[in-house]
Structure formats: structure tokens, C-alpha cells
N, C-alpha and C positions, 0 to 999 in steps of 0.2 A: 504494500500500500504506500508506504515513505516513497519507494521508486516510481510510481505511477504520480502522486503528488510533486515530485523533485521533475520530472520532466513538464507538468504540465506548466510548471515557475518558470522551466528556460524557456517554456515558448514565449510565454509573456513578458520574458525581460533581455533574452539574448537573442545572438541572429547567427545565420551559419556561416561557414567559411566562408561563405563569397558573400558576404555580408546582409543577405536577405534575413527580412525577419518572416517570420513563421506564425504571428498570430492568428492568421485566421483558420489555424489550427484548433486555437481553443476550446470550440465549440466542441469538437470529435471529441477531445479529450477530454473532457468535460463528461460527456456521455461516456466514455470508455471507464472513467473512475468512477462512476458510479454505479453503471451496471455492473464492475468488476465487484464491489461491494455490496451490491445488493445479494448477488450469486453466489459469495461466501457466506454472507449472510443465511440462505435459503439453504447450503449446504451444512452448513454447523449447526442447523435445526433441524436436519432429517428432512427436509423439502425436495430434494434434489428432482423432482419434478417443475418444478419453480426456477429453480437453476436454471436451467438451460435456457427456455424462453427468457430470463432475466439475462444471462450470459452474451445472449444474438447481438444485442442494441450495441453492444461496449463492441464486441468481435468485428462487427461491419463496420465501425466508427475506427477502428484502426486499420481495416484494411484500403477505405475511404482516404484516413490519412496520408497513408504509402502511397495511392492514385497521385494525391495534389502534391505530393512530394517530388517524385516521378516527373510528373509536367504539370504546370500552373494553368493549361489549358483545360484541363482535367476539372477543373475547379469552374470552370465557364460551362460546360456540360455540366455538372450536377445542378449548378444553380439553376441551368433553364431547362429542369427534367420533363415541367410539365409541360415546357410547350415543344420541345420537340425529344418528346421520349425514345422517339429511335437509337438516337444518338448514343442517351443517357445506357440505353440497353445495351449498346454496341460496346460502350466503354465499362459497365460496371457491371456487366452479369456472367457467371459462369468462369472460365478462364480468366478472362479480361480482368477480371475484377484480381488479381494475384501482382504484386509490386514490385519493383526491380528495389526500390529501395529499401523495403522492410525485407529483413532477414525472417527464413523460412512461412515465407510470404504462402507460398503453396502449400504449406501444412495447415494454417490458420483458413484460408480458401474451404479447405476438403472439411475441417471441423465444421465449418459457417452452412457449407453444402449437407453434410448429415445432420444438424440442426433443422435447416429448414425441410430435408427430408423425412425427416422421422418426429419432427413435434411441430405445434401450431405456431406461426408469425403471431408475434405479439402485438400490440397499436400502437398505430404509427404516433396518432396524437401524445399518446402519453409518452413515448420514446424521447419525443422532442418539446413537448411544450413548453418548458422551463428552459429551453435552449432558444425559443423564436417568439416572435410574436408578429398577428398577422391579424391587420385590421380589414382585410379585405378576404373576400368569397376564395372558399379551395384553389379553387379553378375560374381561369379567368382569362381575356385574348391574351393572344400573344400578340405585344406592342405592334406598331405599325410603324 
């Protein structure tokens, strides 16, 4: 938990070699420590059915990260998933979604993929609510 909390600091205060900062990381990791907690949580009380669907949110929220790490383009596809979700599918489902720059990127992939294979997607609202806020309709044009 110290190590999950200790990275989430550097994003918000340091930048990487090539001097970029990283904060709009936050958000994932934000969601990654939480659902990492909540799922130990659920585990140290005998829930371990709860686990898992608790586990998913944090697991995609890092492999997400690795995406925008990888290429900053990446980060313009998630944001405009709803209005052109091809895209978003092309870049975040299946393979694709595994990251040149997260190490054992493809092991984390396969867990995320037997998650959503063998238990139920959890809400999306609750996944993110405390991460966004959104005073307009789900869905709405894509600008013109």
C-alpha cells in the first residue's frame, strides 16, 4: 500500500526523464489505490467473491496507464471513446490493451481477460464517480 501511495506522490510532484510530467495520471491511480484496497479488504474478510469485481477497476486503471505512457495519443482516444468508439476498441480491447511500458504488461492483460471472463463487470458509475464529474447527459454529439 506505502508503494502504491509513494508512486501516486511522484506523479503529482515529479516529471520523467525527458522532463514531462505525468499528472494526468492521477486519476488511474487514484482508482488503482483504491480498488487495490478495497480487494484486500474483501479478501481479509473471507469475501473473495467481492475481490475480484473490486480488483477489475484498479487492474484496467493500470493497464490504461501503461496505454498513455506508451503514446500520449492514446490519451486522445480514451477521452473521445464515446464519440468515436471504434477507435477506442481498436486501441484498448483484447491485445491492444497490453503496454510496452508496464513490465509484465501481458500477464496483468490475461488476469483482467479471466476477470471479465468468468465474473460480472462491475458499474461503470461507481468505478468513476468520485474521479469525474459530469454536468451534462451520458451521451451527447460529437462536437462539430
Amino acid at each position: 500500500m506505502a508503494a502504491l501511495r509513494s508512486i501516486w506522490l511522484r506523479l503529482g510532484t515529479e516529471r520523467d526523464t525527458s522532463g514531462r510530467s505525468h499528472v494526468g495520471l492521477l486519476p488511474f491511480s487514484n482508482i488503482l489505490v483504491r480498488h487495490s484496497v478495497f480487494g484486500f479488504e474483501h479478501l481479509a474478510s473471507y469475501q473473495s467473491f467481492l475481490a475480484w469485481l473490486t480488483f477489475r477497476p484498479g487492474l484496467e486503471a493500470l493497464l490504461i496507464i501503461g496505454k498513455f505512457v506508451d503514446d500520449s495519443a492514446n490519451a486522445a482516444i480514451w477521452k473521445n471513446k464515446e464519440f468515436d468508439f471504434k477507435s477506442y476498441n481498436k486501441a484498448f480491447s483484447g491485445g491492444a490493451l497490453e503496454s510496452k511500458s508496464l513490465p509484465r504488461s501481458q500477464d496483468f492483460r490475461h488476469v483482467l481477460s479471466r476477470l471479465n471472463d468468468n465474473f460480472v463487470h462491475p458499474n461503470q458509475e461507481f468505478t468513476y464517480r468520485d474521479a469525474t464529474r459530469n454536468d451534462e447527459p451520458r451521451f451527447r454529439r460529437a462536437p462539430d
